[in-house]
C-alpha positions in Angstrom: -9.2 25.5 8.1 -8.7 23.4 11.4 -6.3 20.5 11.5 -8.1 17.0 10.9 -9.0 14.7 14.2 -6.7 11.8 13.8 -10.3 9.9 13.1 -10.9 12.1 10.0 -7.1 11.8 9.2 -7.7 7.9 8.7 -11.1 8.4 6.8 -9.3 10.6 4.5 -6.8 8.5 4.1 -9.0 5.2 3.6 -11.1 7.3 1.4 -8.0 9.0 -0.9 -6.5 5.2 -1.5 -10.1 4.2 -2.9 -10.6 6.7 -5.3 -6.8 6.6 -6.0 -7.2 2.9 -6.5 -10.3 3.6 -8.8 -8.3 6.1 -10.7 -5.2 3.6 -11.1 -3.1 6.2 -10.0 -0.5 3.9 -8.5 1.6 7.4 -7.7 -1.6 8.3 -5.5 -2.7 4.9 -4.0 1.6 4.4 -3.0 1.5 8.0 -1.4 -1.7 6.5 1.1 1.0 4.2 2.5 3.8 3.7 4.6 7.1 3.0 2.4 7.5 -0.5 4.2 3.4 -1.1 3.8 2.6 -4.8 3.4 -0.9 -5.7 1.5 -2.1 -9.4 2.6 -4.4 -11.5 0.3 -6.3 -14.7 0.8 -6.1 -15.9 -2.5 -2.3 -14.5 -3.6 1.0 -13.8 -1.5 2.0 -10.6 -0.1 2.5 -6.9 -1.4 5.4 -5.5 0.7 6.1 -1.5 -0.1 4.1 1.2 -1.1 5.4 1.6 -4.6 5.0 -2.3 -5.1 1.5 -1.9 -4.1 0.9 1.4 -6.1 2.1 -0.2 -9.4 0.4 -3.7 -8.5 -3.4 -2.0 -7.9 -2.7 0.3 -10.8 -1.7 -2.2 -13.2 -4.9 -4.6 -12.5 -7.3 -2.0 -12.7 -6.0 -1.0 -15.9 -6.2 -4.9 -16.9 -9.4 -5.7 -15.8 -11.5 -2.6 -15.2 -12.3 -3.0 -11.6 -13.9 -0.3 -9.3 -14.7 -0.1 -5.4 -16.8 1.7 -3.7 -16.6 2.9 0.2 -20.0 1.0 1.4 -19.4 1.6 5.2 -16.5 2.7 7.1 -15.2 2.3 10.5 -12.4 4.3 12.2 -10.6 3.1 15.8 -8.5 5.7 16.6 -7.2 4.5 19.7 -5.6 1.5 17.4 -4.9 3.4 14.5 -7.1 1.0 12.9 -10.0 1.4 10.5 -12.6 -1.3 8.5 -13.7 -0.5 5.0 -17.2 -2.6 4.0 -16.3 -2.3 0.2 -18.0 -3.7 -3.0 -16.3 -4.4 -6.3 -16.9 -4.3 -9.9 -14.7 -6.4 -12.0 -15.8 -5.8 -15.5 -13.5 -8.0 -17.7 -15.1 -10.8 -15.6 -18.3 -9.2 -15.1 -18.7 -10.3 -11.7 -19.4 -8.0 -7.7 -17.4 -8.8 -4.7 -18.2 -7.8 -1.4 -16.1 -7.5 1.4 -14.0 -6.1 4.1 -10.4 -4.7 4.0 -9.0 -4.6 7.9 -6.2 -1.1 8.0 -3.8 -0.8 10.1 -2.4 2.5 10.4 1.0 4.8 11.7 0.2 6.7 14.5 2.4 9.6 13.5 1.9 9.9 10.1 -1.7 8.2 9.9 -0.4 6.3 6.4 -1.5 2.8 6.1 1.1 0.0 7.1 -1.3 -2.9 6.4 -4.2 -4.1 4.7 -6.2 -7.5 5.3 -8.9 -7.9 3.0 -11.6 -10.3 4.1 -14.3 -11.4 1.1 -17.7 -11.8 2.3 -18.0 -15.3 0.5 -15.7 -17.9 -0.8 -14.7 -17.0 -4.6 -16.5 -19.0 -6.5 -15.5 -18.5 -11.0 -18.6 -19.7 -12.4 -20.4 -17.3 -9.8 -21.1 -13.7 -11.3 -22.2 -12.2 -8.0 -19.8 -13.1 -5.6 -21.2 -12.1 -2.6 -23.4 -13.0 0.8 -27.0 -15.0 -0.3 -30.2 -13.7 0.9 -28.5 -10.5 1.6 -30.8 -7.7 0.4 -28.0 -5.3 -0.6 -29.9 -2.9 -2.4 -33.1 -2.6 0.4 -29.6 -1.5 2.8 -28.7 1.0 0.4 -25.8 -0.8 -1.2 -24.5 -0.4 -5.0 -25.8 -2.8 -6.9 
């Protein structure tokens, strides 16, 4: 079997910390990362470490049965940098996010060493579908 392009390399890897996520495997998702990996959120502080953010996704997925799928996926391998288009299904709230996580990647090892995830909308609680209006997800092909 031929070695990966560094482009597939980072698809993999995008790809493996999904399903690994979905799976709360938090050995799996902290394997996708670099040991010093930070995590950034615009609604909580930081996740600094790869075990920190294994347990962390693991744990909430557990709690509150959430999902993501890979909607569209970008790879710049001349950054080492790759954008996930991701929706998410939170069950114990029963509510859909869309959005987009920003990766940043090490060029030697192709592990992730940050994550910026980007909502498509402004959380709103008392909204059950949090995600862009008039947007015809499921005519694009998206989850719904």
């Amino acid at each position: 079997m031929a070695t990966p392009t560094p482009a597939q390399r980072i698809e993999q890897v995008i790809r493996t910390y999904i399903q690994a996520c979905n799976d709360a495997d938090a050995e799996a998702i902290a394997a996708c990362f670099c040991r010093e990996a930070v995590h950034y959120f615009p609604w909580s502080p930081k996740w600094v470490g790869a075990a920190t953010i294994g347990s962390n996704f693991a744990s909430i997925v557990q709690e509150q049965g959430i999902r993501w799928t890979v909607d569209q996926l970008l790879v710049d391998v001349d950054r080492f940098a790759g954008a996930l288009e991701w929706t998410g299904f939170n069950r114990l709230y029963a509510r859909v996010v869309r959005g987009v996580d920003w990766f940043v990647f090490e060029p030697t090892t192709c592990l992730i060493q940050e994550i910026r995830p980007y909502t498509a909308a402004p959380i709103h609680p008392d909204m059950a579908r949090q995600e862009l209006q008039d947007f015809d997800y499921a005519a694009r092909g998206y989850p719904t």
